[in-house]
N, C-alpha and C positions, 0 to 999 in steps of 0.2 A: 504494500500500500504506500502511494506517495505523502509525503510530507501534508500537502494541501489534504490530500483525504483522508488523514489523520487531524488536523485541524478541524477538518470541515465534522466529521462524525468521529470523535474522542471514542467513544463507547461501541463504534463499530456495527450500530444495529442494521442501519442502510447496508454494507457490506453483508453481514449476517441475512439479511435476507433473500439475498441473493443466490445463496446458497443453500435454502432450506428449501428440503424437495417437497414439492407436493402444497407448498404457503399457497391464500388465500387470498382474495383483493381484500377480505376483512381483517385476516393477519397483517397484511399489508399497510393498512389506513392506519390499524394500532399502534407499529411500527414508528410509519408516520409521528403521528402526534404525541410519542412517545421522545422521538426525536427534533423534533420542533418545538416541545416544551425547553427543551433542554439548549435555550438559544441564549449561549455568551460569546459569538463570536463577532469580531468586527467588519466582517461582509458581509452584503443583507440577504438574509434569507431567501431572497430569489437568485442573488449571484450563485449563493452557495447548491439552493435546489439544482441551477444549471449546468454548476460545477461535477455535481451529483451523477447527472443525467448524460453529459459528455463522458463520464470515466467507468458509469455501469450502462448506463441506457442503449448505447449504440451497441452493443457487445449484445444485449437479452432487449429486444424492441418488444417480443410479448410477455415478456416477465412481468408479472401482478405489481410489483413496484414501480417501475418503469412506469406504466399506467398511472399511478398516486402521483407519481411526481410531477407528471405532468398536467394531470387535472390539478394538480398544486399553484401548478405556473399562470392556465389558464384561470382560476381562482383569486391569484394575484393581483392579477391586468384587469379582473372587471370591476367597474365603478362601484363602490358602495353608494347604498341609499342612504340618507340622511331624513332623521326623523325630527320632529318637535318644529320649532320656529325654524330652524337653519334650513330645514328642507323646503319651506314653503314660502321662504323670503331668498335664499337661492344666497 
């Protein structure tokens, strides 16, 4: 594992899933949020997810994570809704 993807997942669970035969896109999300709770580092979470996805994702495109990460990305990018006054005076 390179330096960066030692940084990026300390605890290895992204790597770790990649490896478990037969995970689940449910395994997979837990995974996930497992690993995004666990955010102290200083590139943002979407460089890091893309980091992620260039060094496992091109290797397993139908891997159950592979998947997460990128509905992660896509998730990212889209606009939140804004409720109370701010959403209605814009």
């Amino acid at each position: 594992m390179t330096d960066l993807m030692t940084a990026i997942d300390p605890r290895g669970l992204i790597r770790d899933s990649y490896v478990i035969e037969g995970i689940t896109p449910g395994e997979c999300r837990s995974i996930f949020l497992d690993w995004a709770l666990f955010d102290d580092h200083e590139m943002t979470q979407e460089k890091r997810i893309e980091a992620l996805l260039d060094h496992y994702g091109e290797a397993e495109p139908d891997h159950p994570m592979t998947h997460v990460l990128r509905d992660a990305l896509v998730k990212a990018d889209t606009p939140k809704r804004r409720g109370g006054r701010a959403g209605r005076v814009g």
